[in-house]
C-alpha positions in Angstrom: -17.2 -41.8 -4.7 -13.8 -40.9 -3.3 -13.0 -38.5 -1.2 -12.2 -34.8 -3.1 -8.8 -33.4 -2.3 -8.6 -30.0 -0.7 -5.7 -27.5 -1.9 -2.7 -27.5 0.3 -1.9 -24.1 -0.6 -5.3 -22.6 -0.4 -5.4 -24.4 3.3 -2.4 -22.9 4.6 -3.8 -19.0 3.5 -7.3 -18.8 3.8 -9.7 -20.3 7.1 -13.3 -19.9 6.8 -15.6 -18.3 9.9 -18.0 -19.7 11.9 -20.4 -17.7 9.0 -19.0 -18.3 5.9 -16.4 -15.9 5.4 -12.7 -16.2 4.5 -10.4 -15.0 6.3 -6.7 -14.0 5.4 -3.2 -12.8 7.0 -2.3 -9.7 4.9 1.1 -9.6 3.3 3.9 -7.3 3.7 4.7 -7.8 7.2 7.8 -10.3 7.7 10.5 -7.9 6.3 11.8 -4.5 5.7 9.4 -2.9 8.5 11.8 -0.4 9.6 10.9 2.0 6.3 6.9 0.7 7.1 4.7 3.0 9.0 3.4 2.3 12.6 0.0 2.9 10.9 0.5 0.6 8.6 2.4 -2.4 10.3 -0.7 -2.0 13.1 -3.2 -2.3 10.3 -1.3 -5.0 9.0 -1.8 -7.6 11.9 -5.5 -7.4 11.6 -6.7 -10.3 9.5 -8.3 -9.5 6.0 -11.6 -10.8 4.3 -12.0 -11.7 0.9 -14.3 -10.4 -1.5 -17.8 -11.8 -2.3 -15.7 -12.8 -6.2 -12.6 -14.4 -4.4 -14.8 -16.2 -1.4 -16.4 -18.3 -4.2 -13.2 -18.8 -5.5 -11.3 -19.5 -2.7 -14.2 -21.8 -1.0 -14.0 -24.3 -4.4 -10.0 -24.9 -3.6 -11.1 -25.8 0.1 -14.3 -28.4 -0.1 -14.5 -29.7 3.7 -14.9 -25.9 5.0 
C-alpha cells in the first residue's frame, strides 16, 4: 500500500504534542497592532489548542503525527 499523503497546509498550521494535542499560532498578530491592545497582542503570542471536534479533524489531514 502506498504511502498516504499528509496535507501541506494542515502541516504548516497545526503540530501535534508529545500527548496528542494540536497546537496552533493564533491569528491577528502580523499587522495593524498599533490599534491592538497590549492585553491582547500578549495573549496573542501564546500558542492555542484545538477543540476535541477540530483535533479529530485536524489529526485526519496530518496522518504521520
Amino acid at each position: 500500500m502506498p504511502k498516504m499523503k499528509t496535507r501541506r497546509a494542515a502541516a504548516k498550521r497545526y503540530h501535534v504534542t508529545g500527548s496528542g494535542k494540536v497546537k496552533y499560532k493564533k491569528q491577528g498578530m502580523r499587522h495593524i497592532l498599533s490599534k491592538k491592545s497590549t492585553k491582547r497582542k500578549r495573549h496573542l503570542r501564546k500558542a492555542g489548542i484545538l477543540s476535541p471536534a477540530e483535533q479529530k479533524r485536524a489529526k485526519t489531514l496530518l496522518p504521520y503525527n
